[in-house]
VEXPA-44940 format. One record per residue: y, x, z of N, C-alpha, C in turn; residue in one letter. Coordinates in steps of 0.05 Angstrom, whole numbers, plus 5000, padded with zeros to 4 digits. Atoms other than C-alpha are relative to their C-alpha. Layout:
YXZYXZYXZA
...
//
This chain:
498349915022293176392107498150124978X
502149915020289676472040502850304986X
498849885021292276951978502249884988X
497950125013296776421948502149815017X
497950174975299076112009501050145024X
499449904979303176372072500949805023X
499050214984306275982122501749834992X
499650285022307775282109499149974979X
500850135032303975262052501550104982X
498049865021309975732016497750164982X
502549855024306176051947501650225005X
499549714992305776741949498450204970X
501349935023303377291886500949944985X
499550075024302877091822501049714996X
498850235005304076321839502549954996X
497249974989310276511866501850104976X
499849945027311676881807500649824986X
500450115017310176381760501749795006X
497850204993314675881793502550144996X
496849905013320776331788500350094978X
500550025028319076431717501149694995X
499550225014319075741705502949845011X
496950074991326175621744501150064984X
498249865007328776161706501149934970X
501250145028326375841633501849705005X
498850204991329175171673502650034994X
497149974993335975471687501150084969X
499950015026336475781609499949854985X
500350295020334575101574502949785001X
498650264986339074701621502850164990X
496749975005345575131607499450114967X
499249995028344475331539499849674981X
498850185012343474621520502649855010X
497350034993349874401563502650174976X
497849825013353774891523498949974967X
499950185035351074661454500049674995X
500750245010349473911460501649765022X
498750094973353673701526502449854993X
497650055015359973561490501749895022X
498650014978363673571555501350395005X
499449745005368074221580498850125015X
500649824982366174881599500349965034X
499349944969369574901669498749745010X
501150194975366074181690496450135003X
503949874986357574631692501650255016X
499849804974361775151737501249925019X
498850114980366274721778496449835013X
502350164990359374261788497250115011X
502649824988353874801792498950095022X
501449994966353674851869500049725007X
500050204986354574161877497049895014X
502850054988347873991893499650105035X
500949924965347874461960502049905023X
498750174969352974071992499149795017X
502650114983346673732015499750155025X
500849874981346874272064501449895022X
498450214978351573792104498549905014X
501850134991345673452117498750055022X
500149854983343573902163499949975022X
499050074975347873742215498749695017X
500950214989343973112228496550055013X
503249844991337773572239498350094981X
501549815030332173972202499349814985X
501850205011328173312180502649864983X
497850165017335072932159500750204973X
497749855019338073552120497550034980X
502649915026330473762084499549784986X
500350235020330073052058502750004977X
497750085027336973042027500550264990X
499849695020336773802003497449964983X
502350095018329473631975500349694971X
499650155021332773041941500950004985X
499150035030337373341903498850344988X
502349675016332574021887498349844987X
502649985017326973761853501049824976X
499650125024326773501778500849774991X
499750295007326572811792502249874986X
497350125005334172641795500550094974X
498850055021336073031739498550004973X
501550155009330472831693500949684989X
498450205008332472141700501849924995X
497249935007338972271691500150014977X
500749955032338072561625498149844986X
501750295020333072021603502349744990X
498350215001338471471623501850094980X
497749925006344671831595498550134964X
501350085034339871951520499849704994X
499750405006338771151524502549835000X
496850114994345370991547501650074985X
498049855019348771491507502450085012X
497849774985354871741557498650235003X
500849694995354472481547500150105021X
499749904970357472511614497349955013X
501850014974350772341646498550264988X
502049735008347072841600501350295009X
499649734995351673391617499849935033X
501649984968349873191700497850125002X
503249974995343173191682499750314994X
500749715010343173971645501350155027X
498649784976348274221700498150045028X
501850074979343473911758497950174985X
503149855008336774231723501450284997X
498349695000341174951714500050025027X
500349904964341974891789498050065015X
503649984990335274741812498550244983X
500849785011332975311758500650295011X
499449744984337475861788498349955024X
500750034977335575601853495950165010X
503149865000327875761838500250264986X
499749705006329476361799500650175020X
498449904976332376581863497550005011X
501449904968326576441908499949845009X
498950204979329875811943498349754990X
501150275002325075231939500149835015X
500650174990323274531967499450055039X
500350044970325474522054497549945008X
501650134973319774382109500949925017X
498450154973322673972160500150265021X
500349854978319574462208502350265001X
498649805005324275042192501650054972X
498549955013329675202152499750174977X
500549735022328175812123496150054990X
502949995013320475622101500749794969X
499550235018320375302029497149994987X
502449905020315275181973498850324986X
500749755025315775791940500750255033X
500349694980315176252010502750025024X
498249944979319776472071502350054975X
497349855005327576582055501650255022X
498949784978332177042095499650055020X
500149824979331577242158497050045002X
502050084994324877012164498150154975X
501949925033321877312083500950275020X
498449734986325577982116496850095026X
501949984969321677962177497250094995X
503949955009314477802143499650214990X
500249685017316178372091500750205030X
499549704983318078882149496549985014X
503050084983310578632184497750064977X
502850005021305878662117501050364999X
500249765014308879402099499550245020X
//
């Protein structure tokens, strides 16, 4: 275990930092342009804004099944291309998926909660989560 890394390879410090910074900048961009340039209604970025973690269903088919399809819809990729297609295409409905999806994944790292490890549930990119972040903090202090 270095300075920037802990178990699993989760960043730790200032990396760690600097990633929930840049969620948080994520999650700000993605709903304030939804709410200026979305031209779809309010109540569909709060009815939709957890949808993403109903990946946690996934789960049930085991750690490796559920971290692939919670890793698929967390990271940039999807809604990236989303918002590329839906500017070329021109349905606003895909651009307001794409801002609601990048607002989720932004909280989500503003939070803490990054990219699953098969191996365990509660290890991500960005460091231990609950029981397990709890634990390490009661052991370092």
């Amino acid at each position: 275990m270095t300075a920037t890394t802990g178990i699993h390879g989760g960043a730790q410090g200032g990396i760690r930092t600097l990633l929930r910074v840049e969620g948080l900048i994520l999650l700000a961009t993605c709903t304030a342009l939804y709410f200026v340039v979305a031209g779809t209604p309010v109540w569909l970025f709060f009815v939709l804004f957890l949808a993403p973690d109903l990946t946690f269903v996934a789960f049930a088919g085991g750690r490796r099944v559920g971290a692939i399809a919670y890793n698929a819809a967390h990271t940039t990729i999807g809604p990236l291309l989303l918002l590329v297609t839906g500017l070329l295409a021109g349905p606003s409905w895909l651009v307001a998926l794409a801002l609601i999806w990048g607002a989720h994944i932004g909280a989500d790292r503003a939070l803490g909660y990054g990219l699953r490890y098969p191996a365990s549930f509660e290890h991500t990119h960005l460091g231990a989560v609950g029981a397990t972040r709890k634990a390490q903090a009661s052991t370092t202090s």
